[in-house]
N, C-alpha and C positions, 0 to 999 in steps of 0.2 A: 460229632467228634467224641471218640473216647474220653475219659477225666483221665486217665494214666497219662493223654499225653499236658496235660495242664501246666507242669511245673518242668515234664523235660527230663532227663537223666544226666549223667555225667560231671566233673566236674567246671565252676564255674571259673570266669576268665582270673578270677582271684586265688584259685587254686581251691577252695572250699566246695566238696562235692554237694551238687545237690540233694538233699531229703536225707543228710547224713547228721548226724548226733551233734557234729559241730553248727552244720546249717541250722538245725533247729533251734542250736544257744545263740546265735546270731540274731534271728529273727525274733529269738523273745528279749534280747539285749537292743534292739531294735524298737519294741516295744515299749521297754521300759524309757526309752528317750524320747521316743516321741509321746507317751501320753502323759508321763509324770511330771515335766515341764510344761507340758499345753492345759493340761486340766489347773494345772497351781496360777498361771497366768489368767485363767478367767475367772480366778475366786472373788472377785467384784462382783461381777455377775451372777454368779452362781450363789452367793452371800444373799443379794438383797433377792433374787428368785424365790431360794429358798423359804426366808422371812415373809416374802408375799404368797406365797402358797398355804402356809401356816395360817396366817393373818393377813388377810387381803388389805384391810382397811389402816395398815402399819403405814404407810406410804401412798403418796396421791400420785407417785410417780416412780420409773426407777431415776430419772434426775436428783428428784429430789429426795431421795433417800441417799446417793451418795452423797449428795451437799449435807444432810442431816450426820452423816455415819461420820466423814470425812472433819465435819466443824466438830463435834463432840470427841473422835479419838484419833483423828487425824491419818496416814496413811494405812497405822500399822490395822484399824480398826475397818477398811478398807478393804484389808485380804486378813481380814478375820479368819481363821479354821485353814487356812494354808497349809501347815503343818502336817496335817492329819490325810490331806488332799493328796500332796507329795508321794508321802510315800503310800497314802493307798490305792493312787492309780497306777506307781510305778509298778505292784504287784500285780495290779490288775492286769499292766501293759503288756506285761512278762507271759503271762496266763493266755491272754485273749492273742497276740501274734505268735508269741511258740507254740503253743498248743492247735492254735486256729491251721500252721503249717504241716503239723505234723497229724490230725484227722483227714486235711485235706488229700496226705500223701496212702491214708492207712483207708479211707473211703471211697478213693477214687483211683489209689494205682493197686491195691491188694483188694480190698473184698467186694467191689462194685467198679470194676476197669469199665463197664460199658454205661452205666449208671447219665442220666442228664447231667452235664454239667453243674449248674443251678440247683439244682437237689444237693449233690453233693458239697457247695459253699455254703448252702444252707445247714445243712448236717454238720460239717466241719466247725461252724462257727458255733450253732447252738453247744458243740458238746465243749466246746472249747472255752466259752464262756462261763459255762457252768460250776467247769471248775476256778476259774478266774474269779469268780466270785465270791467262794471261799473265801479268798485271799483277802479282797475288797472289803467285806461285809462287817468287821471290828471297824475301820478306820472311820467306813462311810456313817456307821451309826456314831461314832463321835464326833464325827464333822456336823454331822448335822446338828445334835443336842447344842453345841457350841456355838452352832449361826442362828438358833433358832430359837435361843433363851435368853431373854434379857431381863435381871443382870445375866452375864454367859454361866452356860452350865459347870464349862471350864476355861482355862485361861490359853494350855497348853497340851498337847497331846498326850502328853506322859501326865498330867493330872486328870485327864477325862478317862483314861484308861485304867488310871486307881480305883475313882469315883464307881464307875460303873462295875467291873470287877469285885469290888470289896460289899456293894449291895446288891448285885443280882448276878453275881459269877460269871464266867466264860459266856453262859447264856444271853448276860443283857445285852452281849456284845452282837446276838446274830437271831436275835429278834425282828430284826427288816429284814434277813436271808430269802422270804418266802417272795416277798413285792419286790425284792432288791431282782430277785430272780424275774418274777412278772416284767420288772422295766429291762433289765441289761439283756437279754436271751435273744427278745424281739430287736430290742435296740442292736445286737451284735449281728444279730440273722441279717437284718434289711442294710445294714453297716458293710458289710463284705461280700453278700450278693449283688446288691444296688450296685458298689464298687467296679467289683469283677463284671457285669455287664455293659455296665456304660464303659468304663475301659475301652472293654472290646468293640461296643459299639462307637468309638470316637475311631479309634483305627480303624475298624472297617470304613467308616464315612471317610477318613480320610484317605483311606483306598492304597495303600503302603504296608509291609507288614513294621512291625513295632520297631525292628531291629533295623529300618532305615533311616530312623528318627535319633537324634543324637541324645544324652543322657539328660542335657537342660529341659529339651524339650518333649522325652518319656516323662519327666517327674512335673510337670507342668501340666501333661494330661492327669497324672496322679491325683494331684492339686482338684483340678476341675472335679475327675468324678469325683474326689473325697468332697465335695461340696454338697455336687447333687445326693451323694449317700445320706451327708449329713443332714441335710431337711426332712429327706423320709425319719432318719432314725429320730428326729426330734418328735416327729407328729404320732409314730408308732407309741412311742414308751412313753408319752408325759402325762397320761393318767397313771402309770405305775410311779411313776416318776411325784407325782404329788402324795401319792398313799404312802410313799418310803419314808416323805419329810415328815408327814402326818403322824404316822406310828412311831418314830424316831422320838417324835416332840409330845407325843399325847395317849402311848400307850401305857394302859393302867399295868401297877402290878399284878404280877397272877394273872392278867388279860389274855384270853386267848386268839391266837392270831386271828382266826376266821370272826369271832366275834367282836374284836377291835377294829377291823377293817369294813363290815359292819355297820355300829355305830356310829364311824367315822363318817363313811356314807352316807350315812343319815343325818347328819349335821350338814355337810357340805352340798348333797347332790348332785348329780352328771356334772350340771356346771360348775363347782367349785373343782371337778376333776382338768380341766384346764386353765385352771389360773395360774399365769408367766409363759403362757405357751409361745409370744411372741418374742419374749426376752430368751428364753430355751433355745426355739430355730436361729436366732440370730446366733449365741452362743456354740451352741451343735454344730452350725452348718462350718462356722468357720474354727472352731477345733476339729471336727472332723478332719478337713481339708488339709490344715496345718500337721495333722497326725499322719496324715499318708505322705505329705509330701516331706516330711523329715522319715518318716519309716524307709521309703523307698531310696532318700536320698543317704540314707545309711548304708542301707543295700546296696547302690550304686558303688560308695565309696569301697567296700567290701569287693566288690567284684561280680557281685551277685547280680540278677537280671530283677527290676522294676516288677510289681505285680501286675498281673492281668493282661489281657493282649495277646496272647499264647495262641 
């Protein structure tokens, strides 16, 4: 099946054409809902992850590290680095679904109309992240410094942003750009492929095309595959995923990235490159899931067709 026919032409029942300049502000205002709410809602998890990734021996448990975090600062200490999360996945969110629409439509219906499907989500996604990431890569290196210095690096987002800026410039800021890349790239490829094929392969098993299934139950399948997406993406990227925290919290000045990444290594070894990996899949699988099925059920509300299935 060609990729030109993937997303369809014309416009949608909401009157929003598809693959049209408006479509694409949609689907990254889409974006921005579904990931900047659901990544801020797991900064519990993501909090003591990242602390155990840092310092393994911080915590005998993630149990009991919330009872530890929670008796010492009480909720607010809990969704520690929330702030910084917010709004830097909402940029991320923005980045990674508008952009991820608008490669998919420029790789698949103009310079490779005959191209594998699957190549092309792939392609799509990679280039869409990349720049998404940009965006992400200030926030995520404060977030981290925050959750992963005790006392905190910073208290607030707007004081970690001082902090950092006023002694190592715009720079200190996009010093995990390079691993931040290693983790999100893979994580977004296997994220919107994974996605798009189980999709399809749920419709096909169910032997129906998409559009005879009512809108509860397209975004239901949404649901599902964003599940199954989100265990691959967790197991794909959480060695990057541990090097981002690591360099984030333990890179020297003047360190160069290849060489701090490196010595990091070397203290840690393969094994230290999976530690939280079971807290992460848990986290992943069901943000993922929660991320498509509010994406989608945005698009619904729009007028617009649910992804994948096509």
């Amino acid at each position: 099946m060609a990729a030109a026919k993937l997303q369809g032409r014309g416009p949608s029942k909401g009157g929003i054409e598809l693959n049209s300049p408006t479509y694409f502000g949609a689907c990254a205002l889409g974006g921005i809902i579904s990931c900047g709410p659901t990544h801020t809602a797991v900064t519990p998890l993501d909090l003591v992850k990242c602390r155990r990734q840092v310092d393994p021996k911080i915590y005998s448990s993630n149990i009991s590290a919330w009872r530890s975090i929670f008796a010492k600062e009480g909720l607010r200490g809990v969704f520690f680095g929330w702030s910084p999360t917010l709004v830097g996945y909402s940029f991320q969110g923005a980045g990674k679904y508008g952009f991820y629409e608008v490669f998919k439509h420029i790789y698949g219906d103009k310079m490779f109309p005959n191209m594998n499907k699957t190549v092309v989500f792939l392609a799509a996604s990679a280039s869409a992240e990349f720049l998404a990431d940009m965006a992400l890569c200030p926030f995520e290196a404060i977030k981290v410094r925050m959750q992963t210095t005790i006392p905190p690096f910073s208290n607030t987002l707007r004081e970690g942003w001082g902090k950092v800026t006023a002694k190592e410039g715009v720079a200190g800021l996009y010093k995990g750009i390079y691993p931040l890349w290693g983790r999100q790239i893979p994580y977004t490829m296997v994220k919107f492929a994974t996605f798009e094929t189980t999709v399809n392969y749920i419709y096909a098993t169910l032997g129906k095309p998409k559009e005879s299934y009512n809108a509860l139950q397209q975004t239901g399948v949404s649901f599902l595959g964003g599940y199954i997406a989100g265990v691959g993406c967790a197991a794909v990227s959480h060695p990057a995923d541990v090097m981002v925290s690591k360099l984030n919290a333990d890179r020297q000045p003047g360190e160069g990235a290849v060489k701090a990444v490196s010595r990091i290594y070397g203290n840690i070894g393969f094994r230290g490159l999976w530690n939280g990996l079971p807290v992460r899949i848990v986290m992943i699988g069901t943000l993922t899931a929660f991320q498509w099925l509010i994406y989608d059920s945005f698009k619904v509300s729009l007028g617009l067709p649910t992804t994948g299935g096509h």
